[in-house]
C-alpha positions as CSV (number, residue, x, y, z in Angstrom):
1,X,31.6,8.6,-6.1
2,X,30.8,8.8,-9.9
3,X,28.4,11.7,-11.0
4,X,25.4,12.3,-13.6
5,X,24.5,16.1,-14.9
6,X,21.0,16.3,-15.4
7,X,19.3,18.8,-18.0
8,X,18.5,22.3,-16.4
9,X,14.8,22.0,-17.0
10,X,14.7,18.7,-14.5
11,X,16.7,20.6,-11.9
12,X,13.7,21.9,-10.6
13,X,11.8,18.9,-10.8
14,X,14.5,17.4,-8.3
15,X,14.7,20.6,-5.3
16,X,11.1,20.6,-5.6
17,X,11.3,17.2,-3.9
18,X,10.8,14.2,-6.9
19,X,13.1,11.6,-5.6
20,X,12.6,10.2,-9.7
21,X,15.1,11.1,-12.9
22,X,13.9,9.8,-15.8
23,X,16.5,9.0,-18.5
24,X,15.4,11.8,-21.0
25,X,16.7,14.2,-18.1
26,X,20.3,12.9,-18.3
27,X,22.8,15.4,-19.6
28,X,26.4,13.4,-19.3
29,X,27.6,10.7,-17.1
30,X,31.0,9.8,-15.7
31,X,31.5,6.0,-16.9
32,X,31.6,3.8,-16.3
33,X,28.2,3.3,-14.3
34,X,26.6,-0.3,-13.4
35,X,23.1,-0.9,-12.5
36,X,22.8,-0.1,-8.6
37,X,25.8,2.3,-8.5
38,X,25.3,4.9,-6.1
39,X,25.9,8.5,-8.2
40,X,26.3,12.0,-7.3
41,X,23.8,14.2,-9.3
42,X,24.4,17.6,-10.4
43,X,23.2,20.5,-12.5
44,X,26.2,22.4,-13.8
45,X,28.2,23.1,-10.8
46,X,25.4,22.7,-8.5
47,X,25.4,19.4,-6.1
48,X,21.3,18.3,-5.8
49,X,21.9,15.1,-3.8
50,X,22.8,11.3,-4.5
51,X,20.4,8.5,-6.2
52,X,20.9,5.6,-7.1
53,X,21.6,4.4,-11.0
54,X,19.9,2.0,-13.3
55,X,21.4,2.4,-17.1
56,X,18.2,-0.2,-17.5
57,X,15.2,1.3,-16.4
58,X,13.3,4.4,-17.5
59,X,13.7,5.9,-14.1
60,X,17.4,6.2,-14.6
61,X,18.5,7.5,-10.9
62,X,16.0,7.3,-7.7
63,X,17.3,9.7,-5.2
64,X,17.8,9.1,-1.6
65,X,19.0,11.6,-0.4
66,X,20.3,15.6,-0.2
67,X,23.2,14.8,1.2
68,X,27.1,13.3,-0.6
69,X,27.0,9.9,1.1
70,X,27.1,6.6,-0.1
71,X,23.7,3.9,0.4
72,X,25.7,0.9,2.0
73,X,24.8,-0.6,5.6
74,X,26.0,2.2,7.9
75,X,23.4,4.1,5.9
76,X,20.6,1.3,6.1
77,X,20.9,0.8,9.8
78,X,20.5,4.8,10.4
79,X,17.5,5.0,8.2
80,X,16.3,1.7,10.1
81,X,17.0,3.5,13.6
82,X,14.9,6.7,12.8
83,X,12.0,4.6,10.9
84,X,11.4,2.5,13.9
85,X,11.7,5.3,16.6
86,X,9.5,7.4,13.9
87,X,6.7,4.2,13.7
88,X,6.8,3.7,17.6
89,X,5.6,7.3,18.3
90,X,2.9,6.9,16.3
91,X,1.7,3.5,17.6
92,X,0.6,2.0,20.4
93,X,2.6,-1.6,21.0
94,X,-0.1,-3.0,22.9
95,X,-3.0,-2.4,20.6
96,X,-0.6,-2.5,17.4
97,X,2.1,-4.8,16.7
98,X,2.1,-5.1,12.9
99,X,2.7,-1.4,10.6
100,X,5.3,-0.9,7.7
101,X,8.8,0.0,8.9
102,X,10.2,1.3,5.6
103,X,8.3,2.8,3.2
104,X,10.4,3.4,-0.1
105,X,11.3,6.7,-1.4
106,X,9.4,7.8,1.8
107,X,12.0,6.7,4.1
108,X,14.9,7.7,2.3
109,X,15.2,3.6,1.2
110,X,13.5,3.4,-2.9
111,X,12.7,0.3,-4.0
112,X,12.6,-0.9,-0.4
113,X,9.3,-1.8,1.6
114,X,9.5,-3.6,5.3
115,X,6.2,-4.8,7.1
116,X,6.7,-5.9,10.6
117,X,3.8,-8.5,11.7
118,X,4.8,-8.9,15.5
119,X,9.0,-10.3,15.5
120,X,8.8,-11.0,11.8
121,X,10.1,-9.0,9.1
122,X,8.5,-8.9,5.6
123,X,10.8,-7.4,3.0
124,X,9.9,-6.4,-0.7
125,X,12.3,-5.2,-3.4
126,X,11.3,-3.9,-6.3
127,X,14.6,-2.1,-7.8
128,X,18.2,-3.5,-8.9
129,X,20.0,-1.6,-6.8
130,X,18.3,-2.8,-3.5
131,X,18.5,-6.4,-4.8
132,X,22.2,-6.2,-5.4
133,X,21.6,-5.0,-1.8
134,X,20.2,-7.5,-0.6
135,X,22.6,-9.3,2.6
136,X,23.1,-5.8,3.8
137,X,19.1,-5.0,4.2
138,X,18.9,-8.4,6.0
139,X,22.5,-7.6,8.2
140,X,21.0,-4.5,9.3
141,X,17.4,-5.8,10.0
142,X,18.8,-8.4,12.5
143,X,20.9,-5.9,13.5
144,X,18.4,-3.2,14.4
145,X,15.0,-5.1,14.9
146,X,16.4,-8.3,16.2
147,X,13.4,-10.5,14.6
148,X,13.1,-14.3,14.3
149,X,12.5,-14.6,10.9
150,X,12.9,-12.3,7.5
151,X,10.4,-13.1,4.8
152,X,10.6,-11.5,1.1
153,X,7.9,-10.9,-1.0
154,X,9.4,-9.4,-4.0
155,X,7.2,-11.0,-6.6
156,X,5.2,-8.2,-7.7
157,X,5.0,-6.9,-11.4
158,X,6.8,-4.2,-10.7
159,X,10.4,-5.8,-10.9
160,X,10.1,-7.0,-14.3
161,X,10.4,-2.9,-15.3
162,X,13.7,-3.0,-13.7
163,X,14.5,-6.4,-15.0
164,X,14.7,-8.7,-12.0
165,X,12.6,-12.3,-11.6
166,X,10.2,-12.8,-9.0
167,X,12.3,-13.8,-5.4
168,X,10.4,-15.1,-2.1
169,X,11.4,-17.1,0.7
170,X,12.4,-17.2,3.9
171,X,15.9,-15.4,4.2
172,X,16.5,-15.6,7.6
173,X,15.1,-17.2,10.7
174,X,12.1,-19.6,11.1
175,X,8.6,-18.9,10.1
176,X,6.1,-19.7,12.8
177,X,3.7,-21.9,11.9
178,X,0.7,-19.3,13.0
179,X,1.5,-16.1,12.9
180,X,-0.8,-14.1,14.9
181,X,-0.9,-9.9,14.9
182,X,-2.4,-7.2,16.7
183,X,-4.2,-4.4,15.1
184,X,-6.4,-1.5,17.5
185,X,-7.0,-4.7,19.0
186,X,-8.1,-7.5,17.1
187,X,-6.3,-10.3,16.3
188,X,-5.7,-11.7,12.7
189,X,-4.1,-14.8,10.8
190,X,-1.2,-13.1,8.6
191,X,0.5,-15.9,6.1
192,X,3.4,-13.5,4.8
193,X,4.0,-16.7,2.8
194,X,0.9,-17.0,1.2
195,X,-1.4,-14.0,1.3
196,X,-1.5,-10.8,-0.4
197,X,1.0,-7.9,-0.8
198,X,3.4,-9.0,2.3
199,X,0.0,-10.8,4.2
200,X,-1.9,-8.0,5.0
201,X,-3.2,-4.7,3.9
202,X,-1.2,-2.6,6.4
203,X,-2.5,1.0,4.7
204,X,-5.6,0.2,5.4
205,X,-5.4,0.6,9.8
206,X,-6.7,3.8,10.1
207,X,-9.4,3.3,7.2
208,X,-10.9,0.1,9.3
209,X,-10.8,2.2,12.7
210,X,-13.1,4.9,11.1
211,X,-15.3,2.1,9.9
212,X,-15.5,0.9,13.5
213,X,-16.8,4.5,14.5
214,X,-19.4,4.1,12.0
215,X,-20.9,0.9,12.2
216,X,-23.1,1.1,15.3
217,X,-26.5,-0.2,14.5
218,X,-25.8,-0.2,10.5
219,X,-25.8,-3.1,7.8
220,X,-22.3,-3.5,6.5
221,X,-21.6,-4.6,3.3
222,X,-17.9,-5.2,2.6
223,X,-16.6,-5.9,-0.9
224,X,-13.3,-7.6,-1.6
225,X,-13.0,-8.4,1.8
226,X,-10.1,-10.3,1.5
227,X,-9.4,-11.6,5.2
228,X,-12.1,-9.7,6.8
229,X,-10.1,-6.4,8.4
230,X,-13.1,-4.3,7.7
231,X,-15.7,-7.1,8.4
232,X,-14.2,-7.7,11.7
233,X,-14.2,-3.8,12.9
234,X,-17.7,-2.8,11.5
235,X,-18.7,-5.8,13.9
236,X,-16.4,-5.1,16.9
237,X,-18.1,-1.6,16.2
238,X,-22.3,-3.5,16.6
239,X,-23.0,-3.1,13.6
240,X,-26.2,-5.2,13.2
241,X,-25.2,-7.3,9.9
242,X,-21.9,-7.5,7.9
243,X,-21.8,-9.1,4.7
244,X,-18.4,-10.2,3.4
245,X,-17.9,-10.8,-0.1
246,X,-14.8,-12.5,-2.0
247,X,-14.2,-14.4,-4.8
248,X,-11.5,-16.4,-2.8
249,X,-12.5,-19.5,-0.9
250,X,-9.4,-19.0,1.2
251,X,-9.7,-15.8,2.1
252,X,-13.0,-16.4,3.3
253,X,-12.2,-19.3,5.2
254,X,-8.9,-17.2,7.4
255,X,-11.6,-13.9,7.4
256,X,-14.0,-17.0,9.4
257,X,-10.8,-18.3,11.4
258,X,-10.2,-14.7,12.4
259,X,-13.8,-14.0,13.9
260,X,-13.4,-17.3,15.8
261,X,-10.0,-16.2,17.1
262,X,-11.5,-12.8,18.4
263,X,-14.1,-14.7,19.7
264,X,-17.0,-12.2,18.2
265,X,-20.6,-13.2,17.6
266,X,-20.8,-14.3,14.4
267,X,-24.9,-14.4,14.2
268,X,-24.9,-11.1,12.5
269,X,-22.2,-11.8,10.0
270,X,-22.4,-13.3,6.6
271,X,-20.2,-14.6,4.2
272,X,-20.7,-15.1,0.2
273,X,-18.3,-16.5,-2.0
274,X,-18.7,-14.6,-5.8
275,X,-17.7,-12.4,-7.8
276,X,-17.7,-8.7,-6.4
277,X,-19.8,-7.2,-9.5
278,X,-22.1,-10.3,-10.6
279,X,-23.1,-10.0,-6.3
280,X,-23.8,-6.1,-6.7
281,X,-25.6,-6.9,-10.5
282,X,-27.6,-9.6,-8.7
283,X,-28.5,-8.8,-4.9
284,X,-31.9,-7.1,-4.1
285,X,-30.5,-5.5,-0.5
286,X,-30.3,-2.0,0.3
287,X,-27.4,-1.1,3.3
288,X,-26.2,1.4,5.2
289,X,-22.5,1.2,4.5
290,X,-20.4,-0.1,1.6
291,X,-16.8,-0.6,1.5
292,X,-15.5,-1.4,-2.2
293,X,-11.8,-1.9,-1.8
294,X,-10.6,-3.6,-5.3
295,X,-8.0,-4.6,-6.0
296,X,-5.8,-2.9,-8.8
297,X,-7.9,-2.1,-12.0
298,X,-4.7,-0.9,-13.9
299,X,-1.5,-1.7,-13.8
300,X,-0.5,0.0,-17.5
301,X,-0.8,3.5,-18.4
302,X,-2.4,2.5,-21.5
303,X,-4.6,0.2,-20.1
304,X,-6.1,3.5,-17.8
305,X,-9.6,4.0,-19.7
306,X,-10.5,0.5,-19.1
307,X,-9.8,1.3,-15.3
308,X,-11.8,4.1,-15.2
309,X,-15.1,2.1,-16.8
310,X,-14.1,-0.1,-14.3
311,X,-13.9,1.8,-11.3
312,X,-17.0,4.1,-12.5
313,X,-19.5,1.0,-13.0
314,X,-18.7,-1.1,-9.6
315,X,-19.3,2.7,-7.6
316,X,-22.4,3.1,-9.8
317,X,-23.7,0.1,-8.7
318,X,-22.7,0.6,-4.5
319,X,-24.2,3.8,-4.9
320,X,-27.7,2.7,-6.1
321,X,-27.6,0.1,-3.2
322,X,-27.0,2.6,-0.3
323,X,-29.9,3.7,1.5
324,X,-30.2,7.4,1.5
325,X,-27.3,8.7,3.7
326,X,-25.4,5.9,3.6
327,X,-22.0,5.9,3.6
328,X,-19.5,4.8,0.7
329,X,-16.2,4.1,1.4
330,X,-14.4,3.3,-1.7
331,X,-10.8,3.1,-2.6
332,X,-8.1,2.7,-5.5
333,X,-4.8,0.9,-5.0
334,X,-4.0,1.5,-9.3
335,X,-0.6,3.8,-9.2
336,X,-1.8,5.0,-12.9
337,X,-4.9,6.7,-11.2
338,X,-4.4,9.7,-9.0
339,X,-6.5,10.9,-6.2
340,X,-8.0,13.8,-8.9
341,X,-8.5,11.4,-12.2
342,X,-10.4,9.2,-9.2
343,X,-12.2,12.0,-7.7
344,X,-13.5,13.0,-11.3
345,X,-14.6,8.9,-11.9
346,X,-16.9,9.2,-8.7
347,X,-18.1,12.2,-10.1
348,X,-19.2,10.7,-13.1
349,X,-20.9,7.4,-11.3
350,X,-22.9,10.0,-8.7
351,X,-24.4,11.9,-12.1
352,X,-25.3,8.7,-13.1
353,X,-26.8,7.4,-10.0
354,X,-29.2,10.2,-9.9
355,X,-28.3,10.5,-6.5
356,X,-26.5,13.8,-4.4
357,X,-22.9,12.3,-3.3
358,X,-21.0,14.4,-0.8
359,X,-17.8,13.9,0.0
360,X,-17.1,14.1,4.0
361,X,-13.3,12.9,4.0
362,X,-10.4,11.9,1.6
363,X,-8.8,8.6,3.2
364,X,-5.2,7.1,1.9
365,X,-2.8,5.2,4.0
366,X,-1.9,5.7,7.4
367,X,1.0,7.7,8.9
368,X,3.5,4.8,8.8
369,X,3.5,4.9,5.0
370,X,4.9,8.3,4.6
371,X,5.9,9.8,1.4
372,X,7.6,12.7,0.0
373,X,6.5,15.9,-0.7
374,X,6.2,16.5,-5.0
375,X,6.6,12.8,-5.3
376,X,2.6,11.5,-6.0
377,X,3.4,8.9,-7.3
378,X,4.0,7.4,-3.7
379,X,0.4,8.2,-2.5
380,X,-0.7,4.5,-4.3
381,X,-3.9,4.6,-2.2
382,X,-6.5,7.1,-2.7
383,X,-9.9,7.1,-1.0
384,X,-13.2,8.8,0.0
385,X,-15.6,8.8,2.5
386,X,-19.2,9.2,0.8
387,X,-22.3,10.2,1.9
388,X,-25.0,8.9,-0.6
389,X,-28.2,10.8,-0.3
């Protein structure tokens, strides 16, 4: 196995956890290296644990692990192995059967994210040394999870930083023509083909469950509701009205589909196609409960004071439409804004509001979307439960 001496001042940055070395951090490598070689890191003479290399991307070496071993398919199926025993004691299979299996540097795997939706695999890659591995992840997912089909989804932004083109398709297997999952429950439409991330916002679960707790008797507004996951638990919680908003005609029409499918009244439920912030600017209602659930509003470090305007005028104008104790749940999916920089963005739309906002509980993603210690950057979502007053 080749090696790479980091600088002493990143050494700590490593044992403290950060699965990232960025390429100012190099000291000396053994060459020759090639993108998605698996390298030994050290300090001087001190071993720190194996990564692996990109000569390409800013993030020169993603670690995987403490331990001198190489990330090839006997590896892959023993990270699969603990992730699904890991995901199965945290879920029940009869009111769940769709949660993320692999959750990149938080399962030992970087670059590497699998959704399971029922016996279907959903597979992103976003680095060049997972794509070069490619027909190993697929060997050990038939292997280990024995599915009937494995989807990829890499076609986010992300993979242009590490130079790779956009890559989705069916690798393995046959899609069904409906595919159907569980969630505490309900029933929705997933199209991993089709629909956002791999088809569904899997971070979200335990986020929609609390809704359901709160919903009884309370009018629901639900922004960005993409296929309805929130809509459908504030109303399997009574909620007395939900109101779904989306810009998307078809994810309006699948959020409807799904309501029929659970077979829920649908009396007390409405749906308006528009723009999130014209609806806000523009409707005279006051509710109980808000969900504003947008999607990214930065995707560029540079680009992170628009963000913040952005973020800080759509809370602004939830907040001035809650009645008083209402609850806000509002979220950000934008890697460039941490939980604090977020935290400090409410503040600044509660002064504005006039109104006292308490904050009753910080929400992120559920447990099967673990991440490591130090490494922030993997806690993407960020939220807060609000209490408007």
């Amino acid at each position: 196995m080749k090696r790479v001496w980091i600088k002493p001042k990143a050494r700590k940055h490593i044992v403290g956890g950060h699965p990232w070395v960025f390429s100012g951090a190099i000291a000396r490598t053994e060459e020759p290296l090639d993108a998605s070689d698996t390298v030994a890191v050290y300090e001087g003479e001190a071993f720190l644990g194996c990564g692996l290399y990109n000569p390409d991307s800013q993030i020169r070496i993603r670690m995987f692990s403490r331990l001198e071993r190489e990330c090839d398919g006997a590896y892959l199926e023993q990270v699969l192995r603990e992730a699904q025993s890991r995901r199965l004691e945290l879920l029940n299979p009869a009111q769940t059967n769709c949660y993320r299996l692999l959750n990149s540097e938080g399962d030992g795997v970087p670059g590497l994210v699998v959704d399971i939706y029922d016996s279907v695999a959903v597979l992103q890659i976003t680095t060049a040394a997972m794509d070069a591995r490619r027909t190993q992840i697929v060997e050990q997912l038939r292997l280990v999870l024995e599915p009937i089909a494995i989807i990829e989804r890499s076609d986010g932004s992300v993979r242009q930083m590490e130079g790779l083109a956009p890559s989705s398709g069916v690798l393995w297997g046959t899609l069904p023509e409906s595919l159907q999952v569980r969630e505490n429950g309900i029933t929705y439409v997933v199209q991993p083909l089709e629909g956002q991330k791999t088809g569904f916002y899997l971070d979200q679960r335990d986020n929609r469950l609390l809704l359901r707790h709160l919903s009884q008797g309370r009018e629901v507004l639900n922004c960005f509701c993409y296929t309805g996951g929130f809509s459908l638990n504030a109303l399997r919680g009574e909620a007395s009205l939900v109101k779904s908003v989306d810009v998307s005609a078809t994810a309006l029409h699948l959020l409807s589909t799904n309501i029929r499918l659970n077979q829920m009244d649908d009396s007390s439920h409405i749906m308006v196609k528009e723009d999130v912030f014209d609806f806000l600017r523009s409707d005279q209602e006051q509710y109980d409960t808000i969900i504003l659930d947008p999607p990214p509003f930065v995707k560029r470090a540079d680009k992170i004071a628009q963000a913040e305007a952005a973020y800080k005028d759509i809370n602004l104008l939830a907040m001035r439409k809650l009645r008083p104790g209402g609850h806000l749940l509002s979220f950000s999916c934008s890697g460039h804004m941490d939980i604090q920089r977020f935290e400090e963005v409410l503040r600044w739309a509660a002064m504005d509001s006039g109104k006292t906002v308490r904050v009753l509980q910080r929400l992120g993603a559920g447990m099967d979307h673990p991440r490591i210690l130090g490494h922030r950057e993997g806690e993407y979502l960020k939220g807060f439960l609000l209490q408007v007053q």
